[in-house]
Legacy VTK file of the C-alpha trace (Angstrom):
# vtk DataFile Version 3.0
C-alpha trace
ASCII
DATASET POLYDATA
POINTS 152 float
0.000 0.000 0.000
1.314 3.388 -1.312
-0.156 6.789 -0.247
-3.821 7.130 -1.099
-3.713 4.080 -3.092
-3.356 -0.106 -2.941
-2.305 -2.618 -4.744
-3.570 -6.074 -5.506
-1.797 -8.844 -6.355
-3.724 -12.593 -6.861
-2.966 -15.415 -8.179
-5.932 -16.772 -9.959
-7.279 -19.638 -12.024
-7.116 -19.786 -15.715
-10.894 -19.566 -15.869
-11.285 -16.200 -13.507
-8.352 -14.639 -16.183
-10.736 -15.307 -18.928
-13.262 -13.947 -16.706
-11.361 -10.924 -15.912
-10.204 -10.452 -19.934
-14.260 -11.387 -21.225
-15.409 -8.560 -18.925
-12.685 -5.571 -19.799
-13.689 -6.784 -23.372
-17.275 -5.981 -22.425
-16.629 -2.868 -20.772
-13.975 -1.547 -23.473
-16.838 -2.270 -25.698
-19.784 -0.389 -24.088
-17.447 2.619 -23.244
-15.570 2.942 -26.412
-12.461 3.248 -24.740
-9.472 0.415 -23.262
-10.241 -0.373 -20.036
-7.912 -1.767 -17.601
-8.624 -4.335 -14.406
-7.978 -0.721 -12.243
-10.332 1.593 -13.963
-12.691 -1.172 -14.285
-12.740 -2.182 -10.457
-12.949 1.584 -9.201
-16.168 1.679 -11.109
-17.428 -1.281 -9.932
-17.012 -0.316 -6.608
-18.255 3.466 -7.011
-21.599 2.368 -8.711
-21.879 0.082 -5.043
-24.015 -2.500 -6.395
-24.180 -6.061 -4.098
-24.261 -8.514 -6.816
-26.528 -10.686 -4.315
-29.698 -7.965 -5.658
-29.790 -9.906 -8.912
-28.704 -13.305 -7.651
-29.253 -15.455 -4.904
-26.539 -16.575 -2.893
-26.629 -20.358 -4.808
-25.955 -18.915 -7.824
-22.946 -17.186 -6.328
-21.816 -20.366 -5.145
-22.196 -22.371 -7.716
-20.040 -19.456 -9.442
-17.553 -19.718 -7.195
-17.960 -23.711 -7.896
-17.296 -23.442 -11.676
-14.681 -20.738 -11.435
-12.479 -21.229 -8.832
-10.470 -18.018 -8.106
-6.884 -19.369 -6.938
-4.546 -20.310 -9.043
-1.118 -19.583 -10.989
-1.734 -16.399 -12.773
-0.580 -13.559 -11.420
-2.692 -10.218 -11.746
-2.303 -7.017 -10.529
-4.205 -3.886 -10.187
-3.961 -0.733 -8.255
-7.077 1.382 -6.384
-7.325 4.065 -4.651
-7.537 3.674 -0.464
-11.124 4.835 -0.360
-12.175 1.912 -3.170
-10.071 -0.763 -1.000
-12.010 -0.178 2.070
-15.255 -0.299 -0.240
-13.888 -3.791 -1.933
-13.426 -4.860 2.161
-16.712 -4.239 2.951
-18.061 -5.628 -0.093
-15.872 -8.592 0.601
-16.955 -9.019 4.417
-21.312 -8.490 3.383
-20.532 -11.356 0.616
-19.002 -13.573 3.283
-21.768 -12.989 5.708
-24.278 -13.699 3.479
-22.453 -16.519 1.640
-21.991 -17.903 5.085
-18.432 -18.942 3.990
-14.941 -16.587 4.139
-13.667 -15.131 0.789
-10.924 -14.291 -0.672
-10.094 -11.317 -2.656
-9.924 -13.041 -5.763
-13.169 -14.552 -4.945
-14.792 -11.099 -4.507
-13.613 -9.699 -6.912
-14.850 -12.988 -9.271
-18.176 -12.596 -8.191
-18.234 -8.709 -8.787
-17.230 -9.655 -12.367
-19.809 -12.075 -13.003
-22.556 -10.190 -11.432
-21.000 -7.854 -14.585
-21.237 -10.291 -17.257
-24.563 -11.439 -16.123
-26.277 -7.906 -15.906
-24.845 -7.202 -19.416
-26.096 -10.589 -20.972
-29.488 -10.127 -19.716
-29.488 -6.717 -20.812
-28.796 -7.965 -24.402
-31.326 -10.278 -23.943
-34.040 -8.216 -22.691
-33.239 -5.585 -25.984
-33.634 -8.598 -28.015
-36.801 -9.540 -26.631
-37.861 -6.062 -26.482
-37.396 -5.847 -30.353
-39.068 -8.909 -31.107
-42.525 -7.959 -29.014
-42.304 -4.504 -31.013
-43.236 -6.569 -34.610
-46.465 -6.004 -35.460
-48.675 -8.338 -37.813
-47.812 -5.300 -40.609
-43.828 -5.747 -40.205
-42.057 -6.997 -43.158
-40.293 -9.673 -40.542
-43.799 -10.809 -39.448
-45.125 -11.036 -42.881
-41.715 -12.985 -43.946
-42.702 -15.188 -41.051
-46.507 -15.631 -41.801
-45.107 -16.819 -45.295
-42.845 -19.476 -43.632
-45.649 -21.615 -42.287
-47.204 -23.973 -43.604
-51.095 -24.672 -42.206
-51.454 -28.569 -40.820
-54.272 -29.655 -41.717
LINES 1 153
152 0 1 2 3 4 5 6 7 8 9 10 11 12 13 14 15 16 17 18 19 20 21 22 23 24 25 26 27 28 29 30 31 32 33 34 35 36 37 38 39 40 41 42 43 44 45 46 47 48 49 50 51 52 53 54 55 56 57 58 59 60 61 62 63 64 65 66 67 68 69 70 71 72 73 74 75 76 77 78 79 80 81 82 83 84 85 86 87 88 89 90 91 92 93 94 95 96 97 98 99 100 101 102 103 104 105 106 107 108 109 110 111 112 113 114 115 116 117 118 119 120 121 122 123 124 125 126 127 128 129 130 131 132 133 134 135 136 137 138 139 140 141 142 143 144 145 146 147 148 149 150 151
């Protein structure tokens, strides 16, 4: 720990890299600019979300189950000292309500898939939303209507 900053350093599973390089892929993508692990994780933590609003603690678990967090790749990122008490505390409500102690790889795992998960079912609910906008005059629904063929 430096000044008004910290620094992280895990060592984490092959699956939570591809985790962490899927959702800075993401975010690059819906901000239109490189993000890094850093920049990424200070937002996370200033929009304060608890990823246990959108899903209940088994699905955190099983997570945690399918991506383990420790490992032998080494990551690093730095935040400032106001953001690492805010990842503590997001750390310690997890482990309450997980019932189990976590690591900082884990928390920060499950803070990235609570990202990827919000994002996907955004894209999902857009699609959906596009699809109930047709109406029986849309060229697509008329293209459809001329796809089936009556059983009689």
């Amino acid at each position: 720990m430096t000044g008004s900053s910290c620094s992280y350093v895990l060592d984490i599973s092959e699956p939570l890299f591809y985790l962490t390089t899927e959702t800075l892929r993401l975010h690059s993508n819906q901000t239109k600019r490189y993000q890094t692990l850093t920049t990424f994780m200070s937002k996370l933590i200033l929009d304060g979300r608890c990823p246990l609003e959108d899903h209940p603690p088994a699905t955190i678990r099983d997570h945690l189950t399918a991506v383990p967090s420790g490992g032998g790749i080494r990551i690093r990122f730095r935040i400032s000292q106001s953001n690492a008490d805010a990842l503590s505390n997001v750390k310690e409500r997890l482990g309450i309500l997980l019932g189990s102690r976590l690591s900082d790889a884990d928390t920060v795992s499950i803070l990235l898939f609570d990202y990827v998960a919000t994002r996907n079912a955004e894209r999902i609910l857009r699609r959906l939303q596009l699809d109930q906008g047709d109406d029986e005059a849309s060229p697509k629904s008329q293209d459809r209507r001329q796809n089936i063929v009556p059983l009689k």
